[in-house]
C-alpha positions in Angstrom: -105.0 -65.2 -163.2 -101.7 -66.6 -161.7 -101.0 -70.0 -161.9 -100.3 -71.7 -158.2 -96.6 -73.3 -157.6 -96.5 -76.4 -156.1 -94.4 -76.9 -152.7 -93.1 -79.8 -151.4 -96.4 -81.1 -149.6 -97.5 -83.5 -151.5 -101.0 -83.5 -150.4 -101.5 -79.8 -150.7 -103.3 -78.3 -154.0 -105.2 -75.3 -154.4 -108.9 -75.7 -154.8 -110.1 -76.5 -158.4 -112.2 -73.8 -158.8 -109.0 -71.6 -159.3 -108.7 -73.2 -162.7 -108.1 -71.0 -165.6 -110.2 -71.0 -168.7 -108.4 -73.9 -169.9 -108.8 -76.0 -166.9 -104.9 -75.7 -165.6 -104.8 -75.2 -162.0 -101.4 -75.4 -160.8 -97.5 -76.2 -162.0 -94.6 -78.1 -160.5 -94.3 -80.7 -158.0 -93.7 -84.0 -158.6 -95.4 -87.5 -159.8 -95.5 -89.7 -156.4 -98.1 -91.7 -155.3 -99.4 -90.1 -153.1 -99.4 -86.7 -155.2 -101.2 -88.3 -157.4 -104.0 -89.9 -155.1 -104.0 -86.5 -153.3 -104.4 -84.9 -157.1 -107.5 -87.5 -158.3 -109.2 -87.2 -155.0 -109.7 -83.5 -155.5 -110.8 -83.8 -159.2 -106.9 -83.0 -160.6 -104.9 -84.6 -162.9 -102.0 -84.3 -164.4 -100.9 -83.4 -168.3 -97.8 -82.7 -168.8 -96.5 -80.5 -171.5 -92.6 -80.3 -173.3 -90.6 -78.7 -172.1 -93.0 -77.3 -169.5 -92.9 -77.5 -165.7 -95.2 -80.2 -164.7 -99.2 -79.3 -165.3 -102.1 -79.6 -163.4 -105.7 -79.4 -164.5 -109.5 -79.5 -163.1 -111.4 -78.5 -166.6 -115.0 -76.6 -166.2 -116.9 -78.8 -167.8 -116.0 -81.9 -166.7 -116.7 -85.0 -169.0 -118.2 -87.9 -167.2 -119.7 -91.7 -168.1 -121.9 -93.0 -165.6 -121.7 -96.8 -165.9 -125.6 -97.8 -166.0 -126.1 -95.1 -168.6 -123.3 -96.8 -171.5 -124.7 -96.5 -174.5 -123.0 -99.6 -177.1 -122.9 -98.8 -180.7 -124.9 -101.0 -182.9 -121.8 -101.7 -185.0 -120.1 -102.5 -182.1 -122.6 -104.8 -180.4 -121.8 -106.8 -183.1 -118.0 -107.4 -182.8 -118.5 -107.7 -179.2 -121.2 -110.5 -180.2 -118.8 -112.2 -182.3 -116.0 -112.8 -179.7 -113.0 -111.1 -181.8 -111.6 -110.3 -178.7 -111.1 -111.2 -175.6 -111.2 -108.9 -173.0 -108.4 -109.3 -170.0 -107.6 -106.6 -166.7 -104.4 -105.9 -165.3 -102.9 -108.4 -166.8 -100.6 -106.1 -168.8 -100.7 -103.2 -167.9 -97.3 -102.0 -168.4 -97.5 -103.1 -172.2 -101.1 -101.0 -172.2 -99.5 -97.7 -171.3 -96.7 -98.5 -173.5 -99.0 -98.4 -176.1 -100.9 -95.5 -175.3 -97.5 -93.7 -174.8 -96.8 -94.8 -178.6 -100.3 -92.8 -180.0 -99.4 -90.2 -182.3 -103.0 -87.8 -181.7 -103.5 -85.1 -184.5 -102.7 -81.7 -183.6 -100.1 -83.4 -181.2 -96.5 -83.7 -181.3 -94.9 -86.4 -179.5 -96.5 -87.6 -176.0 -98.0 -86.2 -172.7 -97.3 -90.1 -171.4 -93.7 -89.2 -170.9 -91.0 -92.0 -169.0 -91.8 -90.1 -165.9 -95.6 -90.7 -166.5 -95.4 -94.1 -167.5 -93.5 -95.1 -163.9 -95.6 -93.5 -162.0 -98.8 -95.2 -163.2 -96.7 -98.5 -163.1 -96.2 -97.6 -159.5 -99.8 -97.3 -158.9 -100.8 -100.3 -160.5 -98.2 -102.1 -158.2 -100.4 -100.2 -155.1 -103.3 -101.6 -156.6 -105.0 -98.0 -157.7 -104.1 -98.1 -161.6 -106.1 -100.7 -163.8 -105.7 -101.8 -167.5 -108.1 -103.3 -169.9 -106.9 -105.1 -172.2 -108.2 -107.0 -176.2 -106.6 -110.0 -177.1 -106.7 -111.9 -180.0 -104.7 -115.1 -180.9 -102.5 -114.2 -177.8 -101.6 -110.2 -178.7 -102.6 -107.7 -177.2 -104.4 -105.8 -179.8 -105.6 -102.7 -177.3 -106.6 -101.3 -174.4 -107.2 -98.4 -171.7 -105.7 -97.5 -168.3 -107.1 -95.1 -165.5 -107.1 -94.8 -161.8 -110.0 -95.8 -159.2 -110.6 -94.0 -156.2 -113.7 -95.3 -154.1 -116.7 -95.7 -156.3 -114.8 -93.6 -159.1 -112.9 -94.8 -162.4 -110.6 -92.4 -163.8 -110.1 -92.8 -167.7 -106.6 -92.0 -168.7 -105.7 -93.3 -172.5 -106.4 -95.9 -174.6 -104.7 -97.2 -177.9 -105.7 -99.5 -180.4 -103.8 -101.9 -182.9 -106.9 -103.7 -184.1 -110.4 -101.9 -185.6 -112.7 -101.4 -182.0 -110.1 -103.2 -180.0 -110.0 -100.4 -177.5 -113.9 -100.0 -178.0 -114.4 -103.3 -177.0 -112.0 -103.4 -173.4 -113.8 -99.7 -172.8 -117.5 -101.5 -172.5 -116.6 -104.2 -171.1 -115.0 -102.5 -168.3 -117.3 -100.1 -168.0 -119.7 -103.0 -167.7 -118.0 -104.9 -164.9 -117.7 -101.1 -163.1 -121.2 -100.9 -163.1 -121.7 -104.5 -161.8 -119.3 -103.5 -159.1 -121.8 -100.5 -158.3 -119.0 -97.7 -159.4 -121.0 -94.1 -159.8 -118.7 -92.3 -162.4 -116.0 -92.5 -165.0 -114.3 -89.5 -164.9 -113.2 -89.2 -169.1 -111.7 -85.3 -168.1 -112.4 -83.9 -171.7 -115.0 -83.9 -173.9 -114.5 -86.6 -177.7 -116.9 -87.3 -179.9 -116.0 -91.2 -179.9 -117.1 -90.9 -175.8 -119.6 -89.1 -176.2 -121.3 -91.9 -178.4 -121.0 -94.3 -175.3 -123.2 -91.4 -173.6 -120.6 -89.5 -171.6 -122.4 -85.8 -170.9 -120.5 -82.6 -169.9 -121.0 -82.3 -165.8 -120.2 -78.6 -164.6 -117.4 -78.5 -162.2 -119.1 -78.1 -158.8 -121.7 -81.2 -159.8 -118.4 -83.1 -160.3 -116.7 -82.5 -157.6 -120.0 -83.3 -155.6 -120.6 -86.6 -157.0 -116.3 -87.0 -156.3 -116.9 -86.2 -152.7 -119.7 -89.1 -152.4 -117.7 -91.5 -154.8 -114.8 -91.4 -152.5 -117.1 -92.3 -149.5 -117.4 -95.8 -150.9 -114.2 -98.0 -149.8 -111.8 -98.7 -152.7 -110.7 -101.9 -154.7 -107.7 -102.3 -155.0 -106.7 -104.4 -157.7 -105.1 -106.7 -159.6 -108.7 -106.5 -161.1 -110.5 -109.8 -163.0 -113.4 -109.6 -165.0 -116.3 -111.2 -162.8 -119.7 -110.7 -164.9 
């Protein structure tokens, strides 16, 4: 199947279901704001590649965390019980990406959070559509996360962690506070074991995009975001 080329509209992509087997829809284009909200908004993403054009992708199963269904760890109840942390949003979040650019992932050479990447997300953060979620402990940041919200939808990104569960820890207690907030889905793209075990399930594309379309019905909040349990 061919691969669609991007043109200069911004807003323009070619329907998700024209995905390949691997989930990449479409090459080229660039990383602008409004690409991306244009890109999110129809269930794409970007994932860039080296020395590749720039890569789009809407993956068939699609791997989704709905907030009143998070499943916590017993082991992890624990540390969150203990206070080790203390969980903070967007109050760094160009340090978060940083550090998420910084992961070295097996079977993975170098980073998909390239410079490019890494401004555009700062970008959105500044527009108040990219959030971060942040550990501290005695005032360093030990880990964190970073996604995209759109309506009732969170869009997981990549997290990093300095400190055992740090990133464990900011995970559910954001995805606490998006359930509090009445947010329908977090949209964690591919399937991991570690999300699975907070009860992520594999939602076929077209159930997905459905549950999108009613997401985006519900007004967006734009951040900077605060913990308010």
């Amino acid at each position: 199947m061919p691969v669609y080329v991007l043109g200069p509209d911004p807003e323009l992509f070619p329907a998700p279901q024209l995905a390949d087997d691997s989930g990449l829809l479409a090459i080229g284009g660039d990383l602008s704001a409004r690409r991306l909200l244009a890109a999110y908004s129809q269930g794409i993403f970007p994932w860039p590649a080296q020395g590749l054009p720039l890569l789009w992708h809407s993956p068939d199963p699609r791997f989704v965390l709905e907030p009143g269904e998070l499943h916590i760890p017993r082991s992890l109840r624990k540390v969150i019980r203990c206070g080790a942390f203390e969980v903070r949003l967007d109050t760094a979040f160009e340090q978060v990406i940083a550090g998420c650019a910084r992961v070295r992932r097996r079977g993975q050479r170098g980073t998909w959070i390239t410079p490019e990447m890494r401004s555009a997300y700062c970008e959105l953060h500044h527009l108040g559509y990219a959030h971060s979620a942040e550990s501290w402990a005695g005032g360093e940041l030990q880990g964190g996360l970073y996604g995209v919200s759109l309506g009732s939808a969170f869009f997981g990104e990549s997290m990093f962690a300095r400190a055992p569960d740090a990133s464990k820890v900011a995970f559910v207690q954001l995805v606490q506070q998006l359930a509090h907030w009445g947010f329908s889905m977090v949209d964690c793209q591919q399937e991991t074991e570690h999300l699975a075990r907070f009860g992520a399930t594999g939602w076929p594309r077209e159930r997905f995009l459905a549950e999108l379309g009613r997401a985006l019905l519900r007004p967006t909040r734009r951040g900077p975001w605060k913990l308010a349990l």
